[in-house]
N, C-alpha and C positions, 0 to 999 in steps of 0.2 A: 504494500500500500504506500510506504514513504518512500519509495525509489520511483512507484509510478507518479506520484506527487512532486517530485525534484523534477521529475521528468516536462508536465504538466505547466508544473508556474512557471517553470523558465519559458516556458511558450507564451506563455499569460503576460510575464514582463516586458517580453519581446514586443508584446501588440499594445503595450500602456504609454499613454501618452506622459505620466509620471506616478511618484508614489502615490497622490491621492487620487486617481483614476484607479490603480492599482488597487489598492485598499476598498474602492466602491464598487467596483467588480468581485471580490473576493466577499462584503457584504453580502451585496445581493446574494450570493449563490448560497450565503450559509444562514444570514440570519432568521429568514423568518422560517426557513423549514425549523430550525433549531428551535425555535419559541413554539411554533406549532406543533412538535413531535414532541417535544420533552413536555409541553404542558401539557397534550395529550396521553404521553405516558403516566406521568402524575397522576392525574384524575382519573385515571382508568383500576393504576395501582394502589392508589389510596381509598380509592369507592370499589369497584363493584368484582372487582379480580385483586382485591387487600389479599396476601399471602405471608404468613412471617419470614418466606426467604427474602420477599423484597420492600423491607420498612419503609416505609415515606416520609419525610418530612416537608417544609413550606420553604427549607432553609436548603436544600437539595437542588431547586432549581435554580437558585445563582448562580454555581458556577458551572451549569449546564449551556444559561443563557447567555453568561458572558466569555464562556471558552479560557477559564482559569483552571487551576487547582482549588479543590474544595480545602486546599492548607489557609487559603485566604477566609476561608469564611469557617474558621472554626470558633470565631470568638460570636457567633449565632449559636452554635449547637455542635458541641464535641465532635459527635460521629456523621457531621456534615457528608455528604459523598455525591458521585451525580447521580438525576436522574437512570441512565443509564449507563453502565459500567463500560462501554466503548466508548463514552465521548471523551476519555482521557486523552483520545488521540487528536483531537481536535484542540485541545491545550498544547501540543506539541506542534500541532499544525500552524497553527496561530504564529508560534514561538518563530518558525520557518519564514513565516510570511516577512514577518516583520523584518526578521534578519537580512534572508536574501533582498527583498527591496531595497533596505541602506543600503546594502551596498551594493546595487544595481543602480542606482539612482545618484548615489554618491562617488562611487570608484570607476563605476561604468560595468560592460553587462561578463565581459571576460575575467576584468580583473574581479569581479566581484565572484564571478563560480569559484577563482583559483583561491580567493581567502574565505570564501563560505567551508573549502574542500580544505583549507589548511587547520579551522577552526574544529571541522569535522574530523581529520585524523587525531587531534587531542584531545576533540570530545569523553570520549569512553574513558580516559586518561583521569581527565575534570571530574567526572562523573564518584569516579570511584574516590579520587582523593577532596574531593566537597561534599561526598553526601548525595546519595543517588533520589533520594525522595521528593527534593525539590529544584530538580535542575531539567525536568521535563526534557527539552530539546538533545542535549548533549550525546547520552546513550544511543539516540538515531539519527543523530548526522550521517555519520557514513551512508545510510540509505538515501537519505537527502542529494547528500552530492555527487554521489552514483548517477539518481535519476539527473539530478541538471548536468552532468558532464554524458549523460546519455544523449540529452536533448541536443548540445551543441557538437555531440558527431553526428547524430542524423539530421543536422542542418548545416552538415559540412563547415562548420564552422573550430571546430576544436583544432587546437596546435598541440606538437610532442606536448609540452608540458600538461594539460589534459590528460592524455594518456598515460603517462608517470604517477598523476597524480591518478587513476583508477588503479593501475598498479596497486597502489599503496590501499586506495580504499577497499575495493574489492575482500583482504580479508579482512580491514577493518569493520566493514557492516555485518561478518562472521563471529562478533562478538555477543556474545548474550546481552541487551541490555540491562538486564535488571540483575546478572550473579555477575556482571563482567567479566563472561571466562569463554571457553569457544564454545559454539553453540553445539551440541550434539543431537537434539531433536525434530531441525527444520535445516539441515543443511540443503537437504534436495529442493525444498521451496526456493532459498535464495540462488541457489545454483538457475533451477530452470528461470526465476526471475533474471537473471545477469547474463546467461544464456539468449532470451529474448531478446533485449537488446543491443547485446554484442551481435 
């Protein structure tokens, strides 16, 4: 999913007239489904399908709605969490957005894969020596900048350094994010992911 998404916004940046075009396109596409499915889920989960695997609270859809970590809204209600337990990737998403734009917008659109990709080898690095709980982003870079130095060979656009720098990622995105160690239970996902694009 995040390599297909490195892959994706870099095409997205490509077509932006700047960061805040960029930013109101990536809106649109997320916010209202995200209000309308997470309060849908809510109300469905707390009224009429209430199960004790999936508690409810009022304090759950903040950081559903606004595509954080539920670590920000723990001073609402201890065991804050989202709506639904995949939108944590959408925290992470987010994280992406913002980043790659600066520096698509600020360095320009090469140099900004080539220090998104240099941030992304340290990531996993970061991750483990700050505390993996609240650093969202870092543990999936390497999938990140896989897919945007994917986008810029199949737009003929990448130089050697590109391809150096997949070199390098390639087993970086082989890391577990969450035990930071090699991954042993989905190497064939990434392979045929990295596969496809190669």
């Amino acid at each position: 999913f995040f390599i297909i998404s490195g892959f994706v916004i870099t095409r997205s940046l490509r077509s932006s007239r700047g960061i805040l075009h960029f930013s109101m396109k990536r809106l649109d596409r997320l916010l209202l489904p995200m209000l309308v499915l997470s309060t849908l889920t809510f109300l469905l989960l707390s009224g009429p399908l209430r199960t004790a695997a999936f508690p409810m609270q009022w304090a759950d859809l903040l950081p559903s709605w606004t595509f954080t970590t539920p670590a920000l809204w723990t001073w609402l209600a201890s065991d804050v969490t989202y709506v639904d337990g995949v939108y944590w990737s959408l925290f992470v998403e987010i994280q992406f957005y913002a980043i790659i734009a600066l520096l698509w917008f600020v360095t320009g659109p090469a140099n900004a894969v080539r220090l998104f990709s240099a941030i992304a080898i340290i990531g996993p690095f970061a991750a483990r020596a700050l505390g993996y709980e609240h650093l969202g982003l870092l543990p999936y870079a390497p999938l990140f900048a896989c897919g945007a130095i994917y986008s810029l060979i199949f737009d003929q656009r990448a130089k050697a350094t590109e391809y150096l720098l997949l070199l390098i990622l390639i087993p970086a995105s082989f890391v577990d994010p969450i035990q930071l160690s090699p991954v042993v239970t989905i190497p064939r996902a990434l392979t045929t992911f990295h596969g496809l694009f190669l």
